[in-house]
C-alpha positions in Angstrom: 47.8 36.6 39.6 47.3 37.1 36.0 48.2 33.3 35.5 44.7 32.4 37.7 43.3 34.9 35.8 44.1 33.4 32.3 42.8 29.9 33.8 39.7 31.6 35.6 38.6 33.0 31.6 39.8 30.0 29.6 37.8 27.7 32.0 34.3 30.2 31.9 34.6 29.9 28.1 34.6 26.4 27.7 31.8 26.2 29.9 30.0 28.8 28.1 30.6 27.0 24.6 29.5 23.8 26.3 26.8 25.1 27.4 25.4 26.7 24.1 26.4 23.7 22.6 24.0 21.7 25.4 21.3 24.3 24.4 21.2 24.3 20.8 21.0 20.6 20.9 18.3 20.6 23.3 16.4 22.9 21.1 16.5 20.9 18.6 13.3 18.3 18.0 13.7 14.5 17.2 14.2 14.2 13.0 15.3 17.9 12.6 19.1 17.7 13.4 21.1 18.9 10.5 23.2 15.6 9.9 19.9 13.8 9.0 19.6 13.4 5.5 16.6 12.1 3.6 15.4 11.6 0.2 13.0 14.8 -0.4 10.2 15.7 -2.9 7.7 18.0 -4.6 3.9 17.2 -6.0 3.3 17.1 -9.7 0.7 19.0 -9.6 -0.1 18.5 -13.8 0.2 15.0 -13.6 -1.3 13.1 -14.8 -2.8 14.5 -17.9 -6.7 14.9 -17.8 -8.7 11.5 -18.7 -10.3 11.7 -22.3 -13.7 10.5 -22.9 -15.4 12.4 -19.9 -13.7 9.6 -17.9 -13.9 9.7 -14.1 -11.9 7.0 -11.5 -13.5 6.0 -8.1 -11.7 4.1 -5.2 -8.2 4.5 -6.5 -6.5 1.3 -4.5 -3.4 0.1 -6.9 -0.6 1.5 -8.3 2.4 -0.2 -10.1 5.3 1.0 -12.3 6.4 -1.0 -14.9 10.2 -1.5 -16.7 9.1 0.9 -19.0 8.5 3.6 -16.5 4.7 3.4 -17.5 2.5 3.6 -14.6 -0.4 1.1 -13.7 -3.7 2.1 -11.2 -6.5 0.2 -10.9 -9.6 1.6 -9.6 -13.4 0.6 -8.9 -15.4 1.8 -10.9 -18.9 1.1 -8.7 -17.7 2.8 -6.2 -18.9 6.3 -7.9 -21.5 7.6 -6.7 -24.9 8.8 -8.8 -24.2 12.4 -8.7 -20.9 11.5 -10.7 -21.8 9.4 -13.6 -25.1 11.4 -14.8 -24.2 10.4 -18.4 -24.9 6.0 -17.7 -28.2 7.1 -16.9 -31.1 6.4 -20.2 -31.4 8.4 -21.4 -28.5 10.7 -20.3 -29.1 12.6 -17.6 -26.4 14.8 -18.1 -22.8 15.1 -21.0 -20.7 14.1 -17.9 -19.5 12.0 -16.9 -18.5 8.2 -17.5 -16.7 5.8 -15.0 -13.1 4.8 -16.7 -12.3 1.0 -17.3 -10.9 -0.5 -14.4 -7.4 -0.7 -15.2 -5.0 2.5 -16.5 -1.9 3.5 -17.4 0.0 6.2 -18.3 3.4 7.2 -19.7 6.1 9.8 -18.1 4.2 12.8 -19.7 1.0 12.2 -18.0 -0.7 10.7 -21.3 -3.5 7.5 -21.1 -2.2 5.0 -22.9 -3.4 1.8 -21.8 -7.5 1.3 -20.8 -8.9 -2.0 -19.8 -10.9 -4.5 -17.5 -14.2 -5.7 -16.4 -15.6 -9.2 -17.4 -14.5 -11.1 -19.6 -14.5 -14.9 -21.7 -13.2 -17.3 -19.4 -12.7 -15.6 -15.9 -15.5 -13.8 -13.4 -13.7 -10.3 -12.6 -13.3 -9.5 -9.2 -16.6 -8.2 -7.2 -14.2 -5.2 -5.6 -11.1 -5.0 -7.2 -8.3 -4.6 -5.3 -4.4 -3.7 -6.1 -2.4 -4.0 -9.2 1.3 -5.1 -9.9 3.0 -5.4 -13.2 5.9 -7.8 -12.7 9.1 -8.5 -14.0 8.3 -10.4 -17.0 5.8 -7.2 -18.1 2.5 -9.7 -16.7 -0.4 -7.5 -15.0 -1.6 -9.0 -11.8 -4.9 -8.1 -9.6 -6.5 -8.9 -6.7 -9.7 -8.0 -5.0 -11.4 -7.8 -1.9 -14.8 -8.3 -2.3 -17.8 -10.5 -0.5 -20.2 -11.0 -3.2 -23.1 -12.7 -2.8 -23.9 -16.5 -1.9 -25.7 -18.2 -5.1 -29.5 -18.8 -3.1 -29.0 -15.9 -1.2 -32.0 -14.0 -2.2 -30.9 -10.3 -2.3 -28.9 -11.1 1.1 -24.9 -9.9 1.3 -23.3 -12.8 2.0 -22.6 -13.5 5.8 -25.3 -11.5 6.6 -26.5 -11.6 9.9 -23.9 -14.1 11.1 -25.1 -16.8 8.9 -22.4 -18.4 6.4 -23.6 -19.3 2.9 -24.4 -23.2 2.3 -21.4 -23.9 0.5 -18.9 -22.8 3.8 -21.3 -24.0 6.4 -19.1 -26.9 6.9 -15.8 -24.9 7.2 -17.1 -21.9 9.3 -15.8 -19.3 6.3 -18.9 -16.9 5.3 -18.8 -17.0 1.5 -16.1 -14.9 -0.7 -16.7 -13.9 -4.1 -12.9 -13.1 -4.3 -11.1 -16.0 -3.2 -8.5 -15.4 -6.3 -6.0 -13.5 -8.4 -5.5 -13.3 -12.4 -2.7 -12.8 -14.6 -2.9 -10.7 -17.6 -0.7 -9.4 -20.4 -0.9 -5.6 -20.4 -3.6 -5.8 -23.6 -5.9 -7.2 -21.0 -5.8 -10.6 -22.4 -6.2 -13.2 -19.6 -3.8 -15.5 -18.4 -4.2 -17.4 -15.3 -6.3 -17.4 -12.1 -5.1 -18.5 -9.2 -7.7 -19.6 -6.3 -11.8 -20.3 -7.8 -14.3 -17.7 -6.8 -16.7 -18.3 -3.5 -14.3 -21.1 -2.7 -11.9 -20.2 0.5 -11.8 -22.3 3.3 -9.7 -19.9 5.5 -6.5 -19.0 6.6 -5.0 -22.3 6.3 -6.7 -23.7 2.4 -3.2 -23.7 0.0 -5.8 -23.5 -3.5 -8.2 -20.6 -2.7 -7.2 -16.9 -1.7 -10.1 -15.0 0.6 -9.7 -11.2 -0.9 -6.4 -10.7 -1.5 -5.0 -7.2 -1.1 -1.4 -6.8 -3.2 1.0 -9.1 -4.9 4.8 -9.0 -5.5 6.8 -11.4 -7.9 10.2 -12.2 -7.1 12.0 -12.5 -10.3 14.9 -14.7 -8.7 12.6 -17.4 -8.2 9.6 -16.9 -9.7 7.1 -16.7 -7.3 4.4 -14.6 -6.6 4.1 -13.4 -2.7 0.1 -12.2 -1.9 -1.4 -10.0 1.1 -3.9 -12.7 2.2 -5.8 -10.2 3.1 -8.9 -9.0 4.2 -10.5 -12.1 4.7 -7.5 -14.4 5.5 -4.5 -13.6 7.9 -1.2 -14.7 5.9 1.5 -14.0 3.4 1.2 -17.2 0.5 3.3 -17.8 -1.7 2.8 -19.7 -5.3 4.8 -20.2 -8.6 4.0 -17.5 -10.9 3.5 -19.2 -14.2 1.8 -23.1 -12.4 0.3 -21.7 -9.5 1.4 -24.4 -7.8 1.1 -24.0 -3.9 4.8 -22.9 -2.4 4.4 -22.2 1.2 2.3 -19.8 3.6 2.7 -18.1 6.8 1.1 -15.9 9.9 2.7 -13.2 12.2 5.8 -13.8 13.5 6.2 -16.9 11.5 3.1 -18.6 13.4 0.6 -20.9 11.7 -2.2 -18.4 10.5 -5.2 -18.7 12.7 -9.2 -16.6 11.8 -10.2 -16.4 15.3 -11.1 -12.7 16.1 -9.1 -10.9 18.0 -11.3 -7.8 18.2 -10.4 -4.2 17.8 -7.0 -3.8 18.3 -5.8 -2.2 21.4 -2.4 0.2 21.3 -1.8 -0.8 25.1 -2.2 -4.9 24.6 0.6 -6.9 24.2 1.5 -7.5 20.6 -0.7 -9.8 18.5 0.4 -13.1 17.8 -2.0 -13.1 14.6 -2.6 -10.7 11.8 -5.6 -8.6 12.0 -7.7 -8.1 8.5 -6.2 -6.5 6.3 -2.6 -8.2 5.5 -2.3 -4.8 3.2 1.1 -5.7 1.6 3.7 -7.8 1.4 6.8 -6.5 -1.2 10.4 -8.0 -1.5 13.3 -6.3 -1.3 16.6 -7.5 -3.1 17.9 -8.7 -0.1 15.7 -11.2 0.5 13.7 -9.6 3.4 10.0 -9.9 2.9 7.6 -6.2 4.2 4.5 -7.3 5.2 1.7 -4.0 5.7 0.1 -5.6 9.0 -2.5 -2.4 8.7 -4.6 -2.3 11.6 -1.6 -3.4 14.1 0.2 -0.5 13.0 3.0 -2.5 12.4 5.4 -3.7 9.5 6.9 -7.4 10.0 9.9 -8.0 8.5 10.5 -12.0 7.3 12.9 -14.2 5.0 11.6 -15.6 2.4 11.0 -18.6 4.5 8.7 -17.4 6.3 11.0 -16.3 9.3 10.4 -13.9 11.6 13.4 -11.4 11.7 12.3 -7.9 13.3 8.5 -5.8 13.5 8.4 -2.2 14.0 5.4 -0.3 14.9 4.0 3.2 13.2 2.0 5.7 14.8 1.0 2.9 17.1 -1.9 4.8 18.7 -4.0 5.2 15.7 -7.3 3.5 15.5 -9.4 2.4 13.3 -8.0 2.0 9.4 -4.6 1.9 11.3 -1.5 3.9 10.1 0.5 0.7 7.7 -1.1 0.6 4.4 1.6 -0.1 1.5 5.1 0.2 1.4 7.5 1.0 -1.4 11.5 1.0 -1.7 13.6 3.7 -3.0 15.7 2.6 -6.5 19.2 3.1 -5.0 20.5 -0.4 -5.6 20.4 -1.1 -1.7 17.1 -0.1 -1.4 18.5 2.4 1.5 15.0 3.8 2.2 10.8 2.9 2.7 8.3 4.8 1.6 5.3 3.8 4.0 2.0 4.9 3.1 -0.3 6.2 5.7 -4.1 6.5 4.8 -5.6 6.8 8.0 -3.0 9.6 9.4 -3.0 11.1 5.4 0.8 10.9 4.9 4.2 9.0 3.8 6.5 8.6 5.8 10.5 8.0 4.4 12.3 5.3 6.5 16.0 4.1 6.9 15.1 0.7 5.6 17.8 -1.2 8.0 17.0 0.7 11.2 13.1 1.0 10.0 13.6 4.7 11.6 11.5 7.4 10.6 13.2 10.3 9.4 10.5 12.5 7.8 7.2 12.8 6.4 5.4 14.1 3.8 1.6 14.8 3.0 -1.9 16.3 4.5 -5.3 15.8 4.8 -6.9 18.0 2.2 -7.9 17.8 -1.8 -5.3 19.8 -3.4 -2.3 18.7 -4.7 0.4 16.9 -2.2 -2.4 16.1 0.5 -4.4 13.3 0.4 -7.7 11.9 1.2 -6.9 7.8 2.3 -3.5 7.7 0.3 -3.7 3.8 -0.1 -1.2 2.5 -2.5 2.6 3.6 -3.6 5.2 2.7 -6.2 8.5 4.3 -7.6 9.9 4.6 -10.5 13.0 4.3 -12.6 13.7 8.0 -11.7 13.1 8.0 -7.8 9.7 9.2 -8.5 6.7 8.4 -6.1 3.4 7.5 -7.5 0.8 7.5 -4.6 -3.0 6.2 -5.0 -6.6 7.1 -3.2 -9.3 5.3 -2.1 -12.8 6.6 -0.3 -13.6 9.7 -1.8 -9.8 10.5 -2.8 -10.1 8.9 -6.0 -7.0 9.8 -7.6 -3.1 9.1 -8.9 -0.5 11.6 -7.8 2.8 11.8 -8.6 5.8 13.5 -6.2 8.9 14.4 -7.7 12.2 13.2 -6.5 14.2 16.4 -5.6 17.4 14.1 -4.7 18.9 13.4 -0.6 18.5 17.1 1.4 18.9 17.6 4.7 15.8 16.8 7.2 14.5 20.0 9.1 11.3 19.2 9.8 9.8 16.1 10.7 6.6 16.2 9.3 7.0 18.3 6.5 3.3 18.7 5.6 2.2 19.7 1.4 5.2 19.5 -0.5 4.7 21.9 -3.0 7.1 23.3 -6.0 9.0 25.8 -4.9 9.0 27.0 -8.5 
């Protein structure tokens, strides 16, 4: 008997560790099992330093770091409200305060050390500036996104009330102010514009932009890769010192198309199209081409061709500003993760780059430091470090620490604060 017996309690403990094994998994939630590792990080809450000058940023919506580690915003400066720049009034209505120029950066301690931008002798600035990239070469590139106003149209926006300006009535494109974007050493001396302001003629014109959101150079070839935008529905590629016309593209490889598709539906079949705004589109070493489709919800991965290779979609249910603003890569030579920026759902997400699998988040809505209000733009640096920008009434740069790869227990990690 004592044989059966020995069989009878060895058998009930396996089952019993199988069983606690079966229930300690099953408590556990999706992202929090221990072998998932992740990059992790904690808000700067001092950075950067305060501006000088009584200086005040508005719509914060571009952020680059450069090869010296410096970092790059750009912001809009009429996007302020009256309340906040008492001092432009004559006479002064107040000591405080002044809007800052347009474009800023700042070194590794927080300190301004570059201030510039506006109009200037031989270019028209942008009507709503919009993103900023310092590429390889140390060249400062901007975009913007901005209607303007038709020449003749007598204190009307242009498009307004369905009617395109005279000079697109032929082409069916409402006028543009910002059909371009300039080059600039990082002195603010101008360089080269690439597309002529009010001049688009849609999705499919290879010489005009129609308010372009970001830009990427690729250094192995030269050529500058724009978000094509928030009037147009395509990545474009040029040469980055001719601006010579290279090639162009739509979703999934298609030729780019500006019929509207309406609001975008979580439960419709995928669109064949890019919906306004093409947010981003950033290179990765490999080759593979990110491309923010924002209001799909949905990253689209390409060659540099132009060919379709995989999509995946983000918080696909969310509405309105949708959930796929800007996208960065971590410094590790592969480029092993994504940092995807999240303005409408006020978070980043960190993202196996080959699987395109989320495997935490960081971030809340709220005005102290580590949440956000409409984080818009991101960038790293050197370091690991993430630089995060925001537009609306955000109107800031942060900066989150990189605290090296820790193991994920908790999905959405909320405000990463210093835990010192």
């Amino acid at each position: 008997m004592k044989p059966k017996r020995d069989l009878l309690i060895g058998t009930t403990f396996v089952v019993l560790i199988a069983l606690l094994a079966y229930g300690q998994k099953a408590l556990v939630k999706p992202g929090t099992d221990a072998k998932v590792q992740a990059p992790m990080f904690e808000v700067d809450p001092m950075w950067p330093k305060p501006l000088p000058n009584h200086w005040i940023m508005g719509n914060t919506i571009g952020v680059s770091v450069d090869a010296q580690d410096h970092v790059w915003i750009i912001h809009r400066q009429g996007s302020l409200e009256a309340k906040e720049v008492y001092a432009t009034t004559n006479p002064p209505g107040s000591s405080c305060c002044l809007p800052a120029p347009p474009v800023l950066s700042f070194d590794q301690a927080g300190n301004l050390i570059q201030h510039w931008g506006g109009p200037g002798a031989g270019y028209e600035w942008p009507d709503s500036n919009h993103g900023i990239t310092v590429d390889y070469k140390g060249n400062v590139w901007i975009g913007g996104n901005g209607l303007g106003q038709a020449p003749g149209a007598r204190g009307q926006a242009a498009g307004a009330r369905g009617q395109a300006a005279p000079e697109t009535q032929t082409t069916g494109v409402p006028y543009t102010h910002d059909s371009m974007i300039m080059k600039f050493t990082q002195d603010g001396k101008f360089l080269m514009q690439i597309g002529k302001v009010g001049a688009s003629k849609g999705s499919n014109d290879f010489e005009n932009l129609r308010r372009p959101a970001k830009i990427f150079v690729d250094k192995d070839t030269n050529e500058v890769y724009v978000a094509d935008g928030y009037g147009n529905h395509r990545v474009i590629v040029y040469d980055a010192d001719s601006g010579k016309y290279k090639r162009h593209w739509g979703a999934y490889g298609n030729k780019p198309e500006d019929t509207n598709l309406g609001p975008y539906n979580p439960d419709a079949p995928p669109a064949q199209q890019f919906r306004n705004p093409v947010h981003c589109a950033e290179l990765a070493k490999d080759g593979l081409v990110y491309v923010c489709d924002r209001v799909n919800d949905r990253i689209q991965v390409f060659k540099k061709d132009g060919t379709f290779v995989k999509e995946v979609f983000i918080a696909k249910r969310t509405l309105g500003d949708g959930s796929v603003w800007d996208i960065a890569f971590s410094k590790d030579p592969q480029q092993k993760y994504i940092y995807l920026a999240d303005g409408a759902n006020e978070k980043v997400y960190v993202m196996q780059r080959d699987s395109l699998e989320i495997l935490t988040s960081f971030g809340d809505g709220g005005r102290q430091p580590g949440q956000f209000y409409a984080v818009h733009s991101i960038a790293t640096d050197s370091k690991g470090n993430i630089y995060t920008t925001e537009t609306y009434r955000g109107q800031r740069v942060q900066r989150f620490m990189y605290k090296g790869i820790g193991t994920v227990v908790k999905l959405d990690q909320g405000t990463v604060w210093p835990r010192k």
